[in-house]
C-alpha positions in Angstrom: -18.4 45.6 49.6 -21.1 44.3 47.3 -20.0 40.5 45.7 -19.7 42.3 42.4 -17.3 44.7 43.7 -15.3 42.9 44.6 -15.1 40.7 41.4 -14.5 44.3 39.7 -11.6 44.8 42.0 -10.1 41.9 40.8 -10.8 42.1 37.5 -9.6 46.0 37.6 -6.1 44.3 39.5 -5.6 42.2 36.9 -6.3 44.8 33.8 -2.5 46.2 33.2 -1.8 42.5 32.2 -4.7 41.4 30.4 -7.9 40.7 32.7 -8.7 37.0 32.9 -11.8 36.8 34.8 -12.3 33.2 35.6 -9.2 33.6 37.9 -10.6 36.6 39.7 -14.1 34.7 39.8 -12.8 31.7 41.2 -10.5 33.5 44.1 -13.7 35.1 45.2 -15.5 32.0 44.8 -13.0 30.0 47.5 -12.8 33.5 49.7 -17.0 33.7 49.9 -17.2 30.1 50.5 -14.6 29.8 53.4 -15.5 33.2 55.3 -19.5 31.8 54.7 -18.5 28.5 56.8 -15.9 30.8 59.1 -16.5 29.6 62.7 -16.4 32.9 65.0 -13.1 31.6 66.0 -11.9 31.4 62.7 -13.2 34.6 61.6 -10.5 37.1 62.4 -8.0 34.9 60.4 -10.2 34.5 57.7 -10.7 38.5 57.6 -7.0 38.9 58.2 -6.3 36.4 55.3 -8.7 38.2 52.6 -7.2 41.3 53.2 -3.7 39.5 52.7 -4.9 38.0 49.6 -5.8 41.4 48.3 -2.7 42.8 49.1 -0.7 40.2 48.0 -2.4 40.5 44.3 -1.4 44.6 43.9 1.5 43.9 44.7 2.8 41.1 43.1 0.3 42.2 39.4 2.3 45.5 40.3 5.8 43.5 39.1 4.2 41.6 36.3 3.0 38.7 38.9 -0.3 37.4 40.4 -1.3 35.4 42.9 -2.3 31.7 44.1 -3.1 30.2 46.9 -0.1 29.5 48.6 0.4 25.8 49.7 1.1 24.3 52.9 3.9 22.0 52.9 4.4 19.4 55.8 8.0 18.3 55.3 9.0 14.7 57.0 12.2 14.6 57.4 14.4 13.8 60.0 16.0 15.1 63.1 19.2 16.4 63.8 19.6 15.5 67.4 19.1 11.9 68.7 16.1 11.3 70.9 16.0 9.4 73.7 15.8 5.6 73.1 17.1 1.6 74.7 17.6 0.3 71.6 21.0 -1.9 71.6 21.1 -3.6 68.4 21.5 -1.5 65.0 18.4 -1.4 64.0 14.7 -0.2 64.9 12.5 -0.7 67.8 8.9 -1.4 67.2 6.8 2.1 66.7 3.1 2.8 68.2 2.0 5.1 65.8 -1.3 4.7 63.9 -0.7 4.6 60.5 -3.2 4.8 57.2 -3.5 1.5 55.2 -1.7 0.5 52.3 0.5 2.4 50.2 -0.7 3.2 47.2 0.9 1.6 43.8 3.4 3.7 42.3 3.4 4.9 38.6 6.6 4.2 37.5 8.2 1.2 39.4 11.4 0.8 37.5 14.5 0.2 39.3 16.8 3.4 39.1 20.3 3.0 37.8 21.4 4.5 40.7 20.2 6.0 44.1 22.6 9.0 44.1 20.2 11.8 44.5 17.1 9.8 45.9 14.8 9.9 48.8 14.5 7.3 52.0 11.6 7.3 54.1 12.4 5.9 57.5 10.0 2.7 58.0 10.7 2.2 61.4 10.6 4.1 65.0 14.1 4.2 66.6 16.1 3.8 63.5 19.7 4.7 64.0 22.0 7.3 61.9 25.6 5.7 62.6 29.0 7.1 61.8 30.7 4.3 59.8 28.3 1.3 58.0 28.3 -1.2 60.8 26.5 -1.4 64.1 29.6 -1.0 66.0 29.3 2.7 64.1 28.7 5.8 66.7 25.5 6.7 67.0 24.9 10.0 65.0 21.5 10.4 65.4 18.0 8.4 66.1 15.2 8.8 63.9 11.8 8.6 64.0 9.2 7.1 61.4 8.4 9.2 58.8 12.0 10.8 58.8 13.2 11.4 55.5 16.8 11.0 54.4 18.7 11.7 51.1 21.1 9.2 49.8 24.9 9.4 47.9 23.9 6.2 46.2 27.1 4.4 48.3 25.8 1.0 49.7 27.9 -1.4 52.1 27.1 -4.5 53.6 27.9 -5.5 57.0 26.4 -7.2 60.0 24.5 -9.0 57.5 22.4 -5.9 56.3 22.9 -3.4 53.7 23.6 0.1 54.9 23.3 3.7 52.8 25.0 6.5 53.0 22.4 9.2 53.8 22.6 12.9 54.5 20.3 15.5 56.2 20.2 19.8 56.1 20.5 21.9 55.2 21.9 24.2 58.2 23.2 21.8 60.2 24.3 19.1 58.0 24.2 15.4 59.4 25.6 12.7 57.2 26.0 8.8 58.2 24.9 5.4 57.4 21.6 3.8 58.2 20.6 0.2 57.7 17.7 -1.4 55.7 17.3 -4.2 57.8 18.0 -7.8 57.1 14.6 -8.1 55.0 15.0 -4.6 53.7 11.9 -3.7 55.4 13.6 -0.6 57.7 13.6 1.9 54.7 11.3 2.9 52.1 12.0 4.5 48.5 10.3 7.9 48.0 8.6 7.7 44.3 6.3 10.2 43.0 2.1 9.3 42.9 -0.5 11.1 41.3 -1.2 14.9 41.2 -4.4 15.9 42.7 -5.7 19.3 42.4 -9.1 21.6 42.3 -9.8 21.8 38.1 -12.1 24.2 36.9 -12.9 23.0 33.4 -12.8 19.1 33.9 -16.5 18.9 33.6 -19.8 20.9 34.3 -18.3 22.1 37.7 -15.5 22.5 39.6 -14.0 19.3 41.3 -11.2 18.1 42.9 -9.1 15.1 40.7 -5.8 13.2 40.3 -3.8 13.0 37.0 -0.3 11.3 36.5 2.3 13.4 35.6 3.4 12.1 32.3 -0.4 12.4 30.8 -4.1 13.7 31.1 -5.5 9.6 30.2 -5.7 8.8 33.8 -7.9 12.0 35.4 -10.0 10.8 37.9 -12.6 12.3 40.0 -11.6 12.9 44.0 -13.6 14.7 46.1 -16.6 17.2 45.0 -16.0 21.0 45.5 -16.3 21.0 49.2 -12.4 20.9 50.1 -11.1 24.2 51.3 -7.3 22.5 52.7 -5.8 19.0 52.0 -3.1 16.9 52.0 -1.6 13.5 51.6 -0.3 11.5 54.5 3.7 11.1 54.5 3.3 7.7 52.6 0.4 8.7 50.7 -2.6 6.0 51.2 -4.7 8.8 52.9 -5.7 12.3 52.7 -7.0 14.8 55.2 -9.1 17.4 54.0 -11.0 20.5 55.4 -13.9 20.6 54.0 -17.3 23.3 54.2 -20.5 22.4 56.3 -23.9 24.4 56.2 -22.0 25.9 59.4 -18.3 25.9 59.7 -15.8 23.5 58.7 -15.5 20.0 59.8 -11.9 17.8 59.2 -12.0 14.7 57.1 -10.2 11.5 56.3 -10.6 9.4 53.3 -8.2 6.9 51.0 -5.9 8.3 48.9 -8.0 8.2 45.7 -10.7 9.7 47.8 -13.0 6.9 48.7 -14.2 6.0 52.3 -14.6 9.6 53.6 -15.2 9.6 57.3 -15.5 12.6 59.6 -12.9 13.1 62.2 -13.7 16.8 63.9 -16.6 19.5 63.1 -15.9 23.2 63.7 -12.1 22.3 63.1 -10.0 23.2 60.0 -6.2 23.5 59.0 -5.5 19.3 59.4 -1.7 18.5 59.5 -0.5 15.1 59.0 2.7 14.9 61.4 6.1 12.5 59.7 5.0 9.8 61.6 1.4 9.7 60.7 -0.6 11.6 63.7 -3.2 14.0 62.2 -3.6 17.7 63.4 -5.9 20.2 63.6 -7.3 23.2 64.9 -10.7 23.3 67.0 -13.3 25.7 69.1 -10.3 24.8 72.4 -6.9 25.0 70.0 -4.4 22.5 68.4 -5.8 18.8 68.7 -3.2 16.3 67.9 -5.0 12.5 67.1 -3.1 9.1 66.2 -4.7 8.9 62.1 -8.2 10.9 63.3 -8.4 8.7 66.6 -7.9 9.5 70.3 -8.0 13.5 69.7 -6.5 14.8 72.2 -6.1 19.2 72.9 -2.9 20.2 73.1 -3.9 24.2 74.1 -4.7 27.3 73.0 -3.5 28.3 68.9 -3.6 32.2 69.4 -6.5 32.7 66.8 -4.6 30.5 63.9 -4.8 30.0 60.5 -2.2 28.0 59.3 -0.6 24.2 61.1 2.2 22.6 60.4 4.5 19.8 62.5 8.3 19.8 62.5 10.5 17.2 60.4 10.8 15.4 63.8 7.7 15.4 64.7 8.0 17.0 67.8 6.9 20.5 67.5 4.3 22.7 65.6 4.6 25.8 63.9 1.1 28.1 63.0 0.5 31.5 61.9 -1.9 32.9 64.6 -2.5 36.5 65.3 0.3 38.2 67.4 -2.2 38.9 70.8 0.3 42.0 72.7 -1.0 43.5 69.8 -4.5 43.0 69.8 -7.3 45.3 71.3 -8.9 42.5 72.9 -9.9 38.9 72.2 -12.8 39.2 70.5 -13.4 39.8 66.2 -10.9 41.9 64.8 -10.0 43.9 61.6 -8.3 42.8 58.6 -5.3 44.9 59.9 -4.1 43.0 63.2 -0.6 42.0 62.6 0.1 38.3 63.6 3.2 36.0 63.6 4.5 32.5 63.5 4.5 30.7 66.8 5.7 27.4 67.4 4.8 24.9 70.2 5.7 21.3 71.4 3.8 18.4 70.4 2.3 18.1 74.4 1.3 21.8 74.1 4.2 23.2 76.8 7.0 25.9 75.4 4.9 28.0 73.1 6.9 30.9 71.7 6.8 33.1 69.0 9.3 33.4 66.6 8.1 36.5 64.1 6.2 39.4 64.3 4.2 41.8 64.8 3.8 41.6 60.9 2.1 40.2 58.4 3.3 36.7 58.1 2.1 33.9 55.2 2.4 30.6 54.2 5.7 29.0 55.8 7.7 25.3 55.3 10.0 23.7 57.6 13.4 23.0 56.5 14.2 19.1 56.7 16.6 19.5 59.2 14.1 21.6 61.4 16.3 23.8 62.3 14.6 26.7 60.3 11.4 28.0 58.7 11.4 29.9 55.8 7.8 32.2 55.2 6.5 35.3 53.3 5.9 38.4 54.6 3.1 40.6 53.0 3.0 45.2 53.5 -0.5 46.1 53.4 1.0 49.7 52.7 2.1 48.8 49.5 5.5 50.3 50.3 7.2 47.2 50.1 7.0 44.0 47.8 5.7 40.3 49.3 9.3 39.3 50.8 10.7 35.9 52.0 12.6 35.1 54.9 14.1 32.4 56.9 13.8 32.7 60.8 15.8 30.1 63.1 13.3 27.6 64.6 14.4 28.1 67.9 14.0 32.2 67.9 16.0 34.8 66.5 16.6 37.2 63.8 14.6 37.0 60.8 17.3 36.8 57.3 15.7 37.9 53.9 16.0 36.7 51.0 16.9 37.7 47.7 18.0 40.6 48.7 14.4 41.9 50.2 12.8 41.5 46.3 9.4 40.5 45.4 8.4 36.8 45.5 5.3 35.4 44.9 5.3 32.5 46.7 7.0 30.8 50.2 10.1 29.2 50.2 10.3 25.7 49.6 13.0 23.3 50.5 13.7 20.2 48.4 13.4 16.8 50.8 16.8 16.2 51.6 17.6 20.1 52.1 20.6 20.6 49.5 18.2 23.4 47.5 15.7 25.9 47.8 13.0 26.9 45.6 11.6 31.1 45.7 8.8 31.8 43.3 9.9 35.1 41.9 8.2 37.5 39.2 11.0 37.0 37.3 10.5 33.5 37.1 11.3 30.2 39.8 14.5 30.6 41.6 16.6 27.5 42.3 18.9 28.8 45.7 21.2 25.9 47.5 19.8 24.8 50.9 21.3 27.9 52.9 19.3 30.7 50.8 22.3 31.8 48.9 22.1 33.2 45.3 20.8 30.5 42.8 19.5 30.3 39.1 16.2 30.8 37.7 15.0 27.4 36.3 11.2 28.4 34.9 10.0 31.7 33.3 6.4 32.1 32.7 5.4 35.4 30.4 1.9 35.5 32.8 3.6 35.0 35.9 4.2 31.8 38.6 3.2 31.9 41.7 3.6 28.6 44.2 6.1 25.9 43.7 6.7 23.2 45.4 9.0 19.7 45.3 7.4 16.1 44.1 7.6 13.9 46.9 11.1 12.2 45.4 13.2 15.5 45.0 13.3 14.9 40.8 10.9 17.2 39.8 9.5 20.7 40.8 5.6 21.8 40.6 4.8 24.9 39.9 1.9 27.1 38.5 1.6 29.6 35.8 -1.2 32.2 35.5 -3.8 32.6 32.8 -3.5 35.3 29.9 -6.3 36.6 27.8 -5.2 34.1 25.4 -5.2 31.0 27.5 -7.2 30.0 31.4 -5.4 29.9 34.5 -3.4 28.7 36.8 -1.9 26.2 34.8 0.2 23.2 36.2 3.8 22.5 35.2 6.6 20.6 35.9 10.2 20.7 35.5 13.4 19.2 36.8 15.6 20.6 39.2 18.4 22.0 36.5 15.9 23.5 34.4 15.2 20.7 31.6 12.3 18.7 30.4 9.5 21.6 31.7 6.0 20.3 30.5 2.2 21.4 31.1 -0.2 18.8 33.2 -3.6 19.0 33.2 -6.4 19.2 30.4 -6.3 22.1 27.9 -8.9 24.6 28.6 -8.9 23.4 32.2 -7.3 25.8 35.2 -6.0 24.4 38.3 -5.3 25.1 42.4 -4.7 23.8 45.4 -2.3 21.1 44.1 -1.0 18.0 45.7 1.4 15.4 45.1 1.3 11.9 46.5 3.9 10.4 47.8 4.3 6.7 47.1 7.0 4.0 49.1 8.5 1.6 47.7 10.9 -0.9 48.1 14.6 -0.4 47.6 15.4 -2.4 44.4 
């Protein structure tokens, strides 16, 4: 196909509800661009993932929808078994990761009336989940840095610390106490940072820039139109991005408001940032795992993938790869090999593969790890874009919704109590388990990705553009429904959103 026939495809996709051609110019735009810089390894996804893309937008403009990239979400959360560890004392032993710098500032840094309903971010390595608020508490669970946790608001004081009630799901529900430490320096507040996202109609090109979330006053500038993938690091001071070279992609790091970019890998795309702070990505060899970009370090093959993401605990990764019984041999493929979700530990051993042969999308881990929850695309056109939860550890695949049409992945809020499902009805609210919910956003044009801010309080999503109006739009909204506003500038569109994550102390 010529590039203007394809851009008529689109176009003619869009036409039963009203065309808007700067969407369908700027979804071929990123397509041409990433299969342009494809490494040959890379390729058959890429191929794979066009055709996906395509089939993804008859069906879903087929049910009054349309399509958006759909994000990749790295949860951190924390684990529901204990790991191994000498600690004695209640609290933390000293962690080795490599973390970014500084934290940025958060927007609003007002004390909440109460904690009920927020977000902790586990500070240290080796943090203990106890039974009862005291170190003489059973030991419930130990947790990693970068776990996060979400709190009843109940606060005792023993052993000369304060302790929090915390809970962890959703499938396997922990609850227990954990301790901030005697300078309060074992726990972190989640708030919410800036929004960052690719605008087309902030200037005379497309670029990549950060706005608060109560007002368009502080848009600023991020990274030039180069970033194909990126994402914040779990407590926001960095981002890794893949970006487009004259051949292939190459991985980079930079601060969170996008200064000091520095090139960690070339010919590698799909960077994960693990709870703890370790950066992923995939190469020429496989999965390399690094501490922050440093000491790379390949873990083994990724089965042709496309997509990376680490487990709440760290300790695993999932990726969409192509599902290899199936395929003819090794080398390029069609657009039609069926692939699946894999996941692998951390030091490369126990690969196995959870889904598949089908065609599998954009996934999220649930914060107790204990499932993944992804979208399953029919090239035939026989049945809708579907969404499903498959246990983490291998077995059955459960739909949901009853099998009906989503346009986006499930997404679990941080502490695991809800669920979002991007629906062409509108944005589905389901408790942590999958089970029938409410819808909390309609959009007359159709929404398609959602995801949660990094504190649980509010819920991103996007809304396609009408004839009367350019798209995707960004929105907001809380989790019961209430105070739903537009972000962004007017006449602007905007994809591939971000939110930053910002720790703070506990007041």
């Amino acid at each position: 196909m010529h590039d203007d026939q394809i851009r008529g495809l689109l176009r003619a996709l869009e036409a039963d509800r009203e065309p808007d051609p700067a969407f369908a110019d700027a979804l071929f735009g990123r397509l041409s661009l990433t299969a342009r810089n494809a490494t040959p390894r890379r390729s058959p996804f890429l191929l794979l993932a066009a055709a996906l893309l395509l089939a993804t937008l008859v069906a879903a403009l087929a049910v009054g929808s349309g399509l958006l990239r759909l994000p990749v979400i790295v949860d951190a959360s924390a684990s529901p078994e204990p790991s191994a560890s000498t600690v004695t004392s209640p609290g933390p032993v000293s962690s080795s990761s490599t973390q970014p710098s500084t934290p940025a500032t958060p927007l609003e840094t007002a004390a909440p009336a109460s904690l009920a309903g927020r977000i902790l971010f586990a500070e240290a390595d080796g943090l203990r989940l106890r039974s009862e608020p005291s170190g003489a508490g059973d030991v419930v669970a130990t947790l990693r840095r970068g776990q996060l946790m979400g709190t009843s608001g109940k606060v005792e004081t023993a052993d000369g610390m304060d302790w929090y009630e915390v809970r962890i799901g959703p499938r396997t529900t922990i609850t227990g106490w954990v301790a901030a430490g005697r300078d309060h320096d074992w726990l972190r507040l989640v708030e919410d940072g800036a929004i960052a996202f690719r605008c087309v109609g902030c200037g005379n090109e497309a670029v990549y820039v950060r706005v608060t979330p109560f007002g368009d006053a502080d848009i600023a500038t991020v990274a030039p139109d180069d970033v194909l993938d990126w994402s914040f690091s779990p407590d926001g001071s960095a981002i890794a991005a893949e970006v487009a070279m004259a051949a292939g992609t190459s991985v980079v790091v930079m601060n969170g408001d996008g200064t000091d970019r520095r090139e960690v890998a070339v010919d590698a795309y799909a960077p994960a940032w693990s709870p703890d702070g370790r950066l992923a990505w995939i190469g020429l060899n496989g999965i390399v795992v690094s501490d922050a970009g440093a000491n790379p370090r390949t873990i083994g093959s990724a089965v042709g993938a496309g997509l990376l993401s680490w487990s709440p605990d760290g300790s695993r990764l999932a990726f969409v790869g192509r599902d290899c019984a199936e395929c003819a041999d090794a080398g390029p493929i069609a657009g039609d090999i069926p692939g699946a979700i894999f996941v692998v530990d951390a030091d490369g051993s126990n690969l196995r593969k959870l889904t598949g042969p089908a065609y599998e999308g954009a996934f999220s881990w649930s914060p107790d790890g204990v499932s993944i929850g992804f979208v399953r695309f029919d090239l035939s056109g026989e049945q809708p874009t579907q969404a499903f939860i498959v246990p983490s550890a291998g077995g059955e695949p459960e739909v949901l919704l009853n099998g009906t049409a989503v346009t986006g992945n499930p997404q679990w809020s941080p502490d695991g109590s809800s669920m979002l499902v991007p629906t062409p009805d509108g944005l589905v609210l389901l408790d942590g388990t999958g089970q029938a919910g409410t819808i909390i956003a309609r959009a007359e044009a159709g929404i398609a990705g959602a995801s949660w801010s990094p504190s649980g309080q509010w819920v991103l999503y996007t809304v396609l553009g009408t004839a009367d109006g350019p798209g995707p739009q960004l929105w907001i909204v809380r989790p019961d429904g209430t105070e739903a506003r537009q972000l962004g500038p007017a006449g602007a569109s905007a994809t591939q959103t971000i939110w930053q994550p910002v720790l703070v102390a506990i007041p």
